[in-house]
Steps between C-alpha positions, in 0.01 A plus 500: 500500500768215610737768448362785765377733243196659636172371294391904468823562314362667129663663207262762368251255327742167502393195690738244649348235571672121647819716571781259653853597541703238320287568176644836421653428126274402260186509722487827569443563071172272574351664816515874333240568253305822379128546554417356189717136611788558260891511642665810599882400419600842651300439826583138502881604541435735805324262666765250435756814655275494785483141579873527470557778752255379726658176545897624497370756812276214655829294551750759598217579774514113569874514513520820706254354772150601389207215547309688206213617741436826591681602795753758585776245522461422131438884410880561668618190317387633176596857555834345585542328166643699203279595194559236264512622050376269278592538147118447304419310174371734248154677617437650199457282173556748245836568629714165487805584622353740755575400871395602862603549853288415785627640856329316810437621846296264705347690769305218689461111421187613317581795286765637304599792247662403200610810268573407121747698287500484101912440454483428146684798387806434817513150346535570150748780558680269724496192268634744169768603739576186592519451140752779361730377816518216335509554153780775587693299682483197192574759260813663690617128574467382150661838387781419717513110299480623183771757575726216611405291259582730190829597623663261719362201337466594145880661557637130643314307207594707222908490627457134556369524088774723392717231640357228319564728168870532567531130654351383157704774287780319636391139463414630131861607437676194619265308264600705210824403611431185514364489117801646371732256697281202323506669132913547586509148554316393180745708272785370667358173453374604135840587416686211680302272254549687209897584524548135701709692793495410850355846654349490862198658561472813729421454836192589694550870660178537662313238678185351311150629640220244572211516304301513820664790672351727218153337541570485898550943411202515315281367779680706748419802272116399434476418877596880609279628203231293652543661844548846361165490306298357865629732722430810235139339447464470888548881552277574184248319672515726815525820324184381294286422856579844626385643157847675442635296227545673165539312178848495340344498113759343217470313159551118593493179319181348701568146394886516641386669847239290540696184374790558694450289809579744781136510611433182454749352725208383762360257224788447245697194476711336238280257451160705559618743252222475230236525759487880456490551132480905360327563167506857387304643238578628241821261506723808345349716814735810516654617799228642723464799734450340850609501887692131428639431855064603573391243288760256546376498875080532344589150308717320750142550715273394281711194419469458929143513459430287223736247667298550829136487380599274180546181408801336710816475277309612175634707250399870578529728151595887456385632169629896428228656221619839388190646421527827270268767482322536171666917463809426599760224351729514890238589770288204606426284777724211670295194636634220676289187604612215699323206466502150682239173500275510796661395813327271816268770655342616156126427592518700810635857292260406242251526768651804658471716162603813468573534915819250413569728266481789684646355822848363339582854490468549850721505782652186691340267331172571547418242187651185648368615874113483292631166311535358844212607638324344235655144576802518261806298580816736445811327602703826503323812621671836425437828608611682242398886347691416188201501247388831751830677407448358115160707442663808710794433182275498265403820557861670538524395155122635368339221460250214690537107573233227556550152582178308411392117545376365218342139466794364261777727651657766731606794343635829623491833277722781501452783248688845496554814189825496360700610172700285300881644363476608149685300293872594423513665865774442742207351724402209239682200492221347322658481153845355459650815251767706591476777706679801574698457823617761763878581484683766680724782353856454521585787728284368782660395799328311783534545830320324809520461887418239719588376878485136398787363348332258331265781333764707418618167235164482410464884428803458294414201323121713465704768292667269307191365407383831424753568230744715656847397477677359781756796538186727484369340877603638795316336797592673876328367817783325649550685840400833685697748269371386167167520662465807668753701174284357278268834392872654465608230289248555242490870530887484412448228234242679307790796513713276383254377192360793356408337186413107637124323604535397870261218592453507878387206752478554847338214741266684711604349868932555529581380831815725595726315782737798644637306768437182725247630688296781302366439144248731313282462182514713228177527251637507160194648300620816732836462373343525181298788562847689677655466128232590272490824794830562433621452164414823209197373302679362184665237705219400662344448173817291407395286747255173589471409861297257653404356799564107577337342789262189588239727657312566215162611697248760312645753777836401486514514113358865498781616725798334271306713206469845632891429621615365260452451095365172544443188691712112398351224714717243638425191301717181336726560262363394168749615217252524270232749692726734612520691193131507506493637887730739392319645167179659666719722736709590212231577302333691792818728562615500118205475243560263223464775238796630703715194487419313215895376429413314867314265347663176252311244330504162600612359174838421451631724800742317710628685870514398875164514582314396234666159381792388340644149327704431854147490693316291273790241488491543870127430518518196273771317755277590816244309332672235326669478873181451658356197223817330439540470880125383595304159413175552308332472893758747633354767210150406523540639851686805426299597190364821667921599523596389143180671324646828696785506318380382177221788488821711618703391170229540272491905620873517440451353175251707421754852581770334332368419113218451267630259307339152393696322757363788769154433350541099575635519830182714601299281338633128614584682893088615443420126431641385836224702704349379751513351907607152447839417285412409139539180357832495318627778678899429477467435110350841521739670667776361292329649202432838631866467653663477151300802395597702732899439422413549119344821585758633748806384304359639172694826339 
């Protein structure tokens, strides 16, 4: 041939016939067939490796000197040239992924020996090698985030909280101030009238607050909670792609996760608000056993992909069925749809089937990648695994998601077993009657340590909250001696207490500064573990110690436990739900059976940390603060902030009374739900205001 291939060249009972040297792709397929004409794929790619070699030896001869004729010039230029390895296309058909190596001597201008090696197995070990590298290095670099992320970050943003608690504490009791300065006034002025003296009014001792400093707080506070929550749901999201995530179960409200606009900061606006409307059914739906930071992040994606492959600004629906099983009145089934109108590219995943439907679960965007393909016009093209890390999710929690493309809508499908709390439980907020309540016994004293000065107030404000009276908290942390004496300090106190509860809270990571240049770290589970070691058995059954730290990793968790009686996350301070955090480790360490007098109804019982009159007249001025300082556009805007605190005073009401004027408040504060401000809303308030007073001034 035009190529230099001797004509007598044959493979077994092959012909190649019109052989030329620039047809060796496709060509080479056509030239080899079988006996009986049809196309030996598997022959067709040798020949194709031979036209290959062949040629790359042909032109290093060329290059080296050689004319391509016989002669012992060109045999020396060709024994000078190196052997040349070509990597081969697949020879064998059944084996896809197989692959060959071809080794080429040329030994004169017309012959050559070309030895072909089956490296299939070399390449897959080398390619799952490859792999694990890779995957081991993600996972120990993402380890390394989340790590960083749960306790440097989640440390700074829950300080930077505490601080917006005390700043607004403050801010609270210069308002109260403020009120009593303004009812002084009136009765001087009352009295002035009445007895026609010339009195003058008190003057101002504290300087007036502006209305919009409080709301300017409350931003600032829903701002860091905002952060908090992404940051947390970031590191979820790795642990859940390395398949080392495990679910945190607890009883939730599913309508106030899911409502709560955290995860829905990407889409949520003041004035998009009611694009995302949440429909649960049954309406009454009790609190529900769930992963809720899992499927906060499972519906913040699905709202991303009905936005993406929906309609374009429509309104994209979330309806919650509790579905219960037909022997059982609490087990069931939770499933969540998310709905939106059909969006521009429609007719192509109509056309797709169930391969779009299969293929949005994928990897990088392997959906849009097909969508474009297919001719679609995406303006923004993501590469995103977060629908990927949604099904992986999905199954952490038990249970399956589809997203399928139907001709009138979009709709993704999320279904997982659950259990319901049985009504009257501490888990069930479902009903609105009065509960029994956690409550410490007197003779427990508190005691905590922390590095941070700004934990160690929040500790103590923690134990406050708890019930324990302030000259029951001792809180150490504040330098090298407290921390390193501080196993001896509780050995010795417990001494000193024979018949006293101690309730112990150690942060986990206590940086210990001896001097400028050396510092150490000292783990305080171990400290815990080092006093229940030391002290005689009855004390340590005297006493409740737990572990406080924002690593709160499966692994991490387990450790604090087998140290420790118990692990308290580092969270926001939320007066209410601390008596609740507290309860189950009580419980766990002191049966109820055991400690029945620990436990006080909710009716009619007045203390620091449930509620008392001072609190809901202090609630009442926040809001009345917040409406009597904003325009009608001002509150339409901040409705999200004043619904907070309304939703808040209707669960104070609730602990404080049953009477009729309780019963009304619940019901008119009830009426006012919903995610735009209702018409009439400062009548409203004004009415709800004045029942309040009547209820908190009443004998």
């Amino acid at each position: 041939g035009g190529g230099g291939v001797p004509s007598s060249l044959q493979v077994h009972d092959l012909e190649f016939t019109g052989l030329q040297s620039d047809g060796a792709s496709r060509a080479a397929a056509e030239i080899v067939r079988t006996g009986d004409g049809k196309l030996d794929e598997g022959m067709a790619s040798l020949v194709e490796l031979v036209f290959r070699a062949w040629n790359l030896s042909a032109d290093r001869i060329t290059r080296s000197g050689g004319d391509g004729r016989s002669s012992s010039a060109s045999a020396a230029a060709a024994a000078a040239v190196p052997d040349d390895v070509i990597i081969s296309p697949r020879l064998n058909s059944s084996d896809p992924a197989g692959r060959w190596e071809a080794k080429i001597t040329r030994l004169r201008d017309s012959a050559l020996v070309m030895v072909l090696r089956d490296t299939s197995e070399r390449s897959r070990r080398f390619d799952a090698e490859k792999k694990y590298v890779s995957e081991s290095t993600a996972r120990a670099k993402d380890a390394e985030a989340n790590r960083f992320t749960r306790h440097e970050v989640k440390n700074g943003l829950l300080s930077a909280i505490g601080l917006c608690d005390s700043f607004g504490d403050s801010l609270q009791r210069i308002m109260d101030l403020q009120q009593g300065i303004e009812a002084a006034k009136a009765a001087v002025a009352r009295a002035r009238d009445e007895a026609h003296l010339t009195i003058d009014a008190p003057d101002d001792v504290v300087p007036i607050v502006d209305p919009s400093t409080t709301v300017c707080l409350h931003e600032l506070d829903r701002t860091l909670n905002e952060v908090l929550h992404m940051v947390l749901a970031d590191a979820m999201a790795r642990e859940i792609v390395h398949d080392i995530y495990e679910p945190r179960w607890e009883y939730a409200d599913v309508l106030g996760c899911l409502s709560s606009h955290h995860h829905l900061r990407e889409f949520q606006s003041m004035s998009l608000r009611f694009r995302f409307p949440i429909i649960v059914r049954p309406s009454s739906m009790p609190r529900i056993r769930c992963d809720i930071q899992l499927l906060s992040l499972i519906h913040r994606s699905a709202i991303s992909n009905a936005c993406k492959f929906g309609m374009k600004g429509g309104h994209v629906l979330t309806e919650v069925h509790f579905l219960k099983d037909d022997e059982s009145s609490t087990s069931g089934v939770i499933e969540m749809r998310v709905t939106n109108l059909p969006g521009p590219n429609h007719n192509l995943l109509l056309e797709m089937g169930s391969v779009a439907e299969r293929l949005v679960f994928s990897k990088g965007g392997a959906l849009q990648n097909m969508l474009v393909k297919q001719g679609a016009v995406i303006k923004r093209k993501e590469e995103s695994n977060g629908a990927w890390i949604v099904q992986k999710g999905a199954s952490v929690m038990g249970g399956t998601c589809t997203m399928s493309f139907l001709p009138t809508k979009t709709e993704f499908v999320m279904r997982f077993p659950t259990d319901a709390a049985k009504k009257g439980d501490a888990d069930n907020a479902g009903d609105d009657t009065p509960k029994e309540r956690f409550k410490f016994p007197e003779n427990t004293y508190g005691i905590a340590i922390d590095d941070s000065k700004i934990q160690r107030k929040l500790l103590d404000r923690f134990l406050q909250y708890a019930g324990i009276k302030k000259d029951r908290i001792i809180v150490h942390g504040k330098d090298a001696a407290e921390i390193e004496g501080f196993v001896d300090f509780v050995s010795d106190f417990l001494d000193q207490h024979p018949n006293d509860h101690i309730f112990i809270i150690a942060d986990e990571n206590l940086d210990c500064v001896l001097d400028d240049a050396h510092h150490t770290t000292v783990s305080g589970s171990m400290c815990i573990e080092s006093i229940r070691k030391r002290v005689l058995p009855d004390q340590e059954r005297r006493m409740l110690a737990l572990v406080r730290s924002a690593n709160d990793s499966a692994n991490d968790v387990a450790i604090y436990n087998a140290r420790a009686h118990g692990f308290l996350p580092k969270a926001p301070l939320r007066r209410d739900e601390i008596p609740n955090m507290i309860s189950p480790l009580w419980e766990k360490r002191y049966p109820k059976a055991l400690a029945k007098s620990l436990y006080v109804a909710d009716e009619g019982y007045e203390s620091d940390i449930i509620i008392s009159r001072t609190d809901l007249r202090q609630a009442v001025v926040a809001i009345e603060t917040i409406v009597a300082g904003l325009g009608e556009e001002e509150l339409s805007k901040r409705w999200g902030m004043v619904w907070e605190k309304l939703h808040a005073l209707k669960g104070d009401m609730l602990t404080f009374d049953s009477g009729e004027e309780v019963r009304q408040v619940v019901y008119l504060i009830n009426s006012l739900r919903g995610r735009s401000l209702p018409p009439r809303f400062v009548v409203r308030w004004a009415e709800i205001r004045q029942l309040v007073e009547k209820a908190v001034n009443a004998d």
